[in-house]
SEFIZA-3560 file (N, C-alpha, C; in Angstrom, 3 decimals):
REM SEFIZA-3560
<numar><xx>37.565</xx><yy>-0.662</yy><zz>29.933</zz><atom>N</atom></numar>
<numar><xx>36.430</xx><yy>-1.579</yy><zz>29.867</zz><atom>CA</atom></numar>
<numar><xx>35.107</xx><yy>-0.825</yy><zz>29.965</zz><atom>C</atom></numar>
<numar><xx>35.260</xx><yy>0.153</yy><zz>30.840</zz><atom>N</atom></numar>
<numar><xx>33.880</xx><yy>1.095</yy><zz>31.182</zz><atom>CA</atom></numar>
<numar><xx>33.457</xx><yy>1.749</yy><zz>29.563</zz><atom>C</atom></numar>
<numar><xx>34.705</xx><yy>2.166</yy><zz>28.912</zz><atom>N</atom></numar>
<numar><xx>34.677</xx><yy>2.608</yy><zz>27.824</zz><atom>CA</atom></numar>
<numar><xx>34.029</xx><yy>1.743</yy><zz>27.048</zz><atom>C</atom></numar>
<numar><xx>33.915</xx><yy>0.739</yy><zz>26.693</zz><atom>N</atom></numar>
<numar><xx>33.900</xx><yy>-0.334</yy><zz>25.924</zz><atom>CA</atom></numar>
<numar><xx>32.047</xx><yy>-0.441</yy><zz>25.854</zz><atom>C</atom></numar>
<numar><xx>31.699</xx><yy>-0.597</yy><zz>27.215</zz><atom>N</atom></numar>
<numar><xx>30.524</xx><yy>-0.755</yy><zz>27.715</zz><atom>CA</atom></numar>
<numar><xx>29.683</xx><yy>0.554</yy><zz>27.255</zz><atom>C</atom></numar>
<numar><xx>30.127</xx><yy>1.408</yy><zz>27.414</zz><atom>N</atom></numar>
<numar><xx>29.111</xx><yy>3.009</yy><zz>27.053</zz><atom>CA</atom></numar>
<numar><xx>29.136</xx><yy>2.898</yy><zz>25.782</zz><atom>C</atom></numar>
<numar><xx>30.147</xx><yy>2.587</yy><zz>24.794</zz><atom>N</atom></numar>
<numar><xx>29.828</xx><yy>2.720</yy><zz>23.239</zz><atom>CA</atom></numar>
<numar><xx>29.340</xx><yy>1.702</yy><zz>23.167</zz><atom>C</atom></numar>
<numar><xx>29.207</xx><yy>0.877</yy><zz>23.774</zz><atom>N</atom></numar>
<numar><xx>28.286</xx><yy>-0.266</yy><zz>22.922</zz><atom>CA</atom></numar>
<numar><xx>26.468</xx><yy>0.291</yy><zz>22.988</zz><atom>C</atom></numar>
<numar><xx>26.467</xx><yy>0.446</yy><zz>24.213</zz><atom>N</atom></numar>
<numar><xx>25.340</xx><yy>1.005</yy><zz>24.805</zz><atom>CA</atom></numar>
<numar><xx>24.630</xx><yy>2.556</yy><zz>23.797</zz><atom>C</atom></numar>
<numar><xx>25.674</xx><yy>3.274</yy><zz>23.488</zz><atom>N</atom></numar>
<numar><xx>25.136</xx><yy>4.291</yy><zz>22.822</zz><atom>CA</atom></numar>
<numar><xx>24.884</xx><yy>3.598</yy><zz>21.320</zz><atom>C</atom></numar>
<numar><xx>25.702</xx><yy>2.751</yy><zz>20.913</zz><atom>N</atom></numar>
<numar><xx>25.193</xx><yy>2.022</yy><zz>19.301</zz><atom>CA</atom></numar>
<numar><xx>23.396</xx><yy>1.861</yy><zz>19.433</zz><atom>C</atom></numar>
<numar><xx>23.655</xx><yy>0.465</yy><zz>20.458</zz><atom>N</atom></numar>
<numar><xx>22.381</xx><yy>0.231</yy><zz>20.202</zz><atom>CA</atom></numar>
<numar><xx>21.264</xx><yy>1.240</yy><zz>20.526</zz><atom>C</atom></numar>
<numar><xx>21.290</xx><yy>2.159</yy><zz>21.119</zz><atom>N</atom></numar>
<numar><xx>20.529</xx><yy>3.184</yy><zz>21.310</zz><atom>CA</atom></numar>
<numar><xx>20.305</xx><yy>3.722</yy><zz>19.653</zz><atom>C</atom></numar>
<numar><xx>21.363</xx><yy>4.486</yy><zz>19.380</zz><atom>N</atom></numar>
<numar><xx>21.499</xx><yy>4.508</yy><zz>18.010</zz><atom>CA</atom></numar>
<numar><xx>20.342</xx><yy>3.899</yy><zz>17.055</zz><atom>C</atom></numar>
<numar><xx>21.116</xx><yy>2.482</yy><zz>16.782</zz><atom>N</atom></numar>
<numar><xx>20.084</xx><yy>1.690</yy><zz>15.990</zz><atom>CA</atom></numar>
<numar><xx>18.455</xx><yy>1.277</yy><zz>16.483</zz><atom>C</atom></numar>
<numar><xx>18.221</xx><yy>1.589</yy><zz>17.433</zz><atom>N</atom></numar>
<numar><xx>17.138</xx><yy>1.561</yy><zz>17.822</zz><atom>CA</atom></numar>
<numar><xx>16.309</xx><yy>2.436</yy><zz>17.485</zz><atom>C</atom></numar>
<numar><xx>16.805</xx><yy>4.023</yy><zz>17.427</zz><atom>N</atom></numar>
<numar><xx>16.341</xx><yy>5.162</yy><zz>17.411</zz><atom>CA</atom></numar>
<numar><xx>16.378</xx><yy>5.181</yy><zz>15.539</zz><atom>C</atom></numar>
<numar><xx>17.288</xx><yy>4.408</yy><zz>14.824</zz><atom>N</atom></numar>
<numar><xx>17.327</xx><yy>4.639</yy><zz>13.526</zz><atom>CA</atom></numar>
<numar><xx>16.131</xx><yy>3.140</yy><zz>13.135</zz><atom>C</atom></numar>
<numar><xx>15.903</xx><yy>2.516</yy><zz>13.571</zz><atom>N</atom></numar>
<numar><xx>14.605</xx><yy>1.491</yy><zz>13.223</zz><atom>CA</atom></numar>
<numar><xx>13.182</xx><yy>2.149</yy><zz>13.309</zz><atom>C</atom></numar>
<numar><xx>13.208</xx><yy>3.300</yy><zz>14.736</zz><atom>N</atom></numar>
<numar><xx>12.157</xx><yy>3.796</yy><zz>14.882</zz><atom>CA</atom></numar>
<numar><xx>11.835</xx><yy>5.029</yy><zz>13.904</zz><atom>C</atom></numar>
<numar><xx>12.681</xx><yy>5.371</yy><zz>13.430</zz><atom>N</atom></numar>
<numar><xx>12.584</xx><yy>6.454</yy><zz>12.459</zz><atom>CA</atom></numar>
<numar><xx>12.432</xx><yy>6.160</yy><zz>11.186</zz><atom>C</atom></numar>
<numar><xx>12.883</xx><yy>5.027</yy><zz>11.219</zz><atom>N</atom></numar>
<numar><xx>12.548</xx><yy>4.335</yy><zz>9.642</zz><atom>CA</atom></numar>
<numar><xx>11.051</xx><yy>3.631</yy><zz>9.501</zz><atom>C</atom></numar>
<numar><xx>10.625</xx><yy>2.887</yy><zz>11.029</zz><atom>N</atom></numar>
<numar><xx>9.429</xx><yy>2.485</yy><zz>10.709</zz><atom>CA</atom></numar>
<numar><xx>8.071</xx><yy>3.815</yy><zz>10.928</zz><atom>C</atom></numar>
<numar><xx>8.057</xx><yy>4.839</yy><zz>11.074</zz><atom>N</atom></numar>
<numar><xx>7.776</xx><yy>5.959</yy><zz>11.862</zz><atom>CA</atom></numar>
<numar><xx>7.300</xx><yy>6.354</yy><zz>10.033</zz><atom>C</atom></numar>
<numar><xx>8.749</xx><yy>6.536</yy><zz>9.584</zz><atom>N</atom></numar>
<numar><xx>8.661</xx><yy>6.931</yy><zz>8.246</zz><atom>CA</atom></numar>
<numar><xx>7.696</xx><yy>6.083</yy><zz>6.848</zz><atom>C</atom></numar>
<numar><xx>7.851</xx><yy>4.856</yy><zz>7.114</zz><atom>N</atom></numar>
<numar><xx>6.700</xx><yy>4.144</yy><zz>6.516</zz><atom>CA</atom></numar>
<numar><xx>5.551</xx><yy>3.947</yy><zz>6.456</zz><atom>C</atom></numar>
<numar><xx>5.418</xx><yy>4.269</yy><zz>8.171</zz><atom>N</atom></numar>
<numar><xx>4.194</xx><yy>4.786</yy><zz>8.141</zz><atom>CA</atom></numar>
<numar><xx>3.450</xx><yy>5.896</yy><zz>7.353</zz><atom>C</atom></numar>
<numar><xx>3.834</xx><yy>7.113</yy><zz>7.487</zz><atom>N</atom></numar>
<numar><xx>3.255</xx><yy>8.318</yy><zz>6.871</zz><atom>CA</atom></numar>
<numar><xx>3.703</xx><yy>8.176</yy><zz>5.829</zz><atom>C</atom></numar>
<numar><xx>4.886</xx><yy>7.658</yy><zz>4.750</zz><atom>N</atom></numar>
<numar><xx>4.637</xx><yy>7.188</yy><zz>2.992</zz><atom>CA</atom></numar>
<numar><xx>3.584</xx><yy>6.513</yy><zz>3.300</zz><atom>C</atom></numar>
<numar><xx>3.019</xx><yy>5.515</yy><zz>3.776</zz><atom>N</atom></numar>
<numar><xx>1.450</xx><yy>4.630</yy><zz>3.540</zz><atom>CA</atom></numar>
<numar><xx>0.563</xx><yy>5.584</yy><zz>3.764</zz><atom>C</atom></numar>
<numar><xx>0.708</xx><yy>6.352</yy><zz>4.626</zz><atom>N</atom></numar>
<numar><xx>-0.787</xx><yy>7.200</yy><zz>4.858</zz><atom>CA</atom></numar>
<numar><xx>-0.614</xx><yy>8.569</yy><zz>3.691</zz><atom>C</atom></numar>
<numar><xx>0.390</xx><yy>9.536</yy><zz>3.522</zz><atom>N</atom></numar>
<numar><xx>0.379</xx><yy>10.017</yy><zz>2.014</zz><atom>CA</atom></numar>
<numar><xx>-0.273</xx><yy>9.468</yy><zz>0.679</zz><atom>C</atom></numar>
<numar><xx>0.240</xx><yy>7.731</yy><zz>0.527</zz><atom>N</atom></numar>
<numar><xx>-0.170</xx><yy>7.715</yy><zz>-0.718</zz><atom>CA</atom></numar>
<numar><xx>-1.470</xx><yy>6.727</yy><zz>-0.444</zz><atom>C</atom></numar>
<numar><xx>-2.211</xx><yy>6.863</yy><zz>0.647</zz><atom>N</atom></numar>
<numar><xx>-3.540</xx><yy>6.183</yy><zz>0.669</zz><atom>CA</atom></numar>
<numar><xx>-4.279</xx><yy>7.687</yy><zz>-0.125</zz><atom>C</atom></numar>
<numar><xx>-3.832</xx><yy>8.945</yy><zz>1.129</zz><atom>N</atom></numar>
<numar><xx>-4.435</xx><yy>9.932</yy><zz>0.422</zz><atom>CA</atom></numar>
<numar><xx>-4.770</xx><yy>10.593</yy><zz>-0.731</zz><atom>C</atom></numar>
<numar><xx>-3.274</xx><yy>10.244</yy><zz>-1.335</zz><atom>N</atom></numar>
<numar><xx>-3.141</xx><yy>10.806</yy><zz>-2.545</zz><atom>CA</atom></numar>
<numar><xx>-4.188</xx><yy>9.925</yy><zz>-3.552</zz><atom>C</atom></numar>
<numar><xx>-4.187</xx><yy>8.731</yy><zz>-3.124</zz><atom>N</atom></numar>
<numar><xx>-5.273</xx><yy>7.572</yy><zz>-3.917</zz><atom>CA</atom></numar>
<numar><xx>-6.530</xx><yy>8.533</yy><zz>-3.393</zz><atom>C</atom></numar>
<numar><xx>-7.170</xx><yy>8.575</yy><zz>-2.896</zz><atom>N</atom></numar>
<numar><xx>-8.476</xx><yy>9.029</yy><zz>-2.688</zz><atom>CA</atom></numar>
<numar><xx>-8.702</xx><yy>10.358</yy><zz>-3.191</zz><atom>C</atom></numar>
<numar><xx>-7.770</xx><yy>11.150</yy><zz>-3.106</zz><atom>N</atom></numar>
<numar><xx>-7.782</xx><yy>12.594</yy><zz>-4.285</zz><atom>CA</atom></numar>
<numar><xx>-8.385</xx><yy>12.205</yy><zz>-5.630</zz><atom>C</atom></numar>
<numar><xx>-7.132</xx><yy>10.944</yy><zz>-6.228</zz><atom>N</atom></numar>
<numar><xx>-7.481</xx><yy>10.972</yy><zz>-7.415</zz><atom>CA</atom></numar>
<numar><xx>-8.462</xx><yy>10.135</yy><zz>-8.073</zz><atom>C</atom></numar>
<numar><xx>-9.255</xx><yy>9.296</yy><zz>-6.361</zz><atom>N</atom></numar>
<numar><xx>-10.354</xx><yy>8.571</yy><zz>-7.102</zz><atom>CA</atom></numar>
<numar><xx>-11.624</xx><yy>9.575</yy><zz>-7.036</zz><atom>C</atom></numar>
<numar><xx>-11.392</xx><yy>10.710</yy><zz>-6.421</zz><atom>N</atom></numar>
<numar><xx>-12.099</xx><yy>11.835</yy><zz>-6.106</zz><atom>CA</atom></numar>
<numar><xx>-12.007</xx><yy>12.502</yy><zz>-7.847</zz><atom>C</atom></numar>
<numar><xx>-11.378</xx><yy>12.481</yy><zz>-7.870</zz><atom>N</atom></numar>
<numar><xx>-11.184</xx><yy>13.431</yy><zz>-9.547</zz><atom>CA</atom></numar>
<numar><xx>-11.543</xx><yy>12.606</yy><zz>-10.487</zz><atom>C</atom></numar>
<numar><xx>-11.448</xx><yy>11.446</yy><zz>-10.583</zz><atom>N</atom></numar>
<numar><xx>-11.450</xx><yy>10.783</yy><zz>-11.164</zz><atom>CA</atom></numar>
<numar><xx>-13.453</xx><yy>10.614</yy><zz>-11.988</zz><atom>C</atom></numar>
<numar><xx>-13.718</xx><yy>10.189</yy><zz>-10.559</zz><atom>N</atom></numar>
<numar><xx>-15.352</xx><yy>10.140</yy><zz>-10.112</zz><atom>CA</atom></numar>
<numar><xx>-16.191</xx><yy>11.698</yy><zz>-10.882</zz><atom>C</atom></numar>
<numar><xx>-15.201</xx><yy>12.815</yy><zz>-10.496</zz><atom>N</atom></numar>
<numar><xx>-15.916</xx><yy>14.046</yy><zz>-10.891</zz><atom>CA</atom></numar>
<numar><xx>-15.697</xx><yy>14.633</yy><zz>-12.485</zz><atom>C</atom></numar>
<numar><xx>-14.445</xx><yy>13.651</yy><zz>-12.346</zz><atom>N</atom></numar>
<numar><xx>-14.204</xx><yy>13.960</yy><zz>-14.574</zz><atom>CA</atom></numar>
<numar><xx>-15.173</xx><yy>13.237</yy><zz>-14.895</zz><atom>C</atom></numar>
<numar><xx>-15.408</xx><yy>12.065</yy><zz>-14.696</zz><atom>N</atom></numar>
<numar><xx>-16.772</xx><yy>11.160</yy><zz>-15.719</zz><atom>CA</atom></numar>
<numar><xx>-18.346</xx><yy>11.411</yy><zz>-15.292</zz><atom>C</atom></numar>
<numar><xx>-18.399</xx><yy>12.228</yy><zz>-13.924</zz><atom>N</atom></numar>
<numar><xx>-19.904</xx><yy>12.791</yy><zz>-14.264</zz><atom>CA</atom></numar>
<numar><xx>-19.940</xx><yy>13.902</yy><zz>-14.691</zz><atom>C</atom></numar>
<numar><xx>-19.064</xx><yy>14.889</yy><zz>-14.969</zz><atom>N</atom></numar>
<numar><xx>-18.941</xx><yy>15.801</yy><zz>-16.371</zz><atom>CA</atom></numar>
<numar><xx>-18.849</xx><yy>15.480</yy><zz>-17.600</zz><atom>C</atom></numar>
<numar><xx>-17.994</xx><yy>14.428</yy><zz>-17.906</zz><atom>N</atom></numar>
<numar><xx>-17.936</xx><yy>13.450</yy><zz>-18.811</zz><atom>CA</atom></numar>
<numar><xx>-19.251</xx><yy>14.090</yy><zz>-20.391</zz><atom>C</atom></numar>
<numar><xx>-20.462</xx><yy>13.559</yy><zz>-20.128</zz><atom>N</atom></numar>
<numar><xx>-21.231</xx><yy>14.074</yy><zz>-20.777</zz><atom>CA</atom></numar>
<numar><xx>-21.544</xx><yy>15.089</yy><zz>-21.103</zz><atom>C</atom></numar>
//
C-alpha cells in the first residue's frame, strides 16, 4: 500500500514538473518570435528608407 502511495505521489510530481516545462517553454517561443518580429520590422523600416 505504502508502495502504491509513493508512485502515485512521484506521477503527479512528474506531471506537474512536465506542465511547468511546457508552460516555461511557451513562454520563451512568445518572447523569440516577438523578437524576431521587431528585427524584421527593423529591416524592414531600413530597406524602404534606402529604398530611393
Amino acid at each position: 500500500m505504502m508502495v502504491h502511495i509513493f508512485l502515485k505521489r512521484i506521477a503527479i510530481l512528474f506531471a506537474m514538473l512536465g506542465t511547468l516545462t511546457l508552460v516555461a517553454g511557451c513562454n520563451t517561443m512568445e518572447g523569440l518570435g516577438e523578437d524576431t518580429q521587431a528585427v524584421g520590422e527593423s529591416l524592414e523600416e531600413e530597406a524602404e528608407e534606402h529604398a530611393d
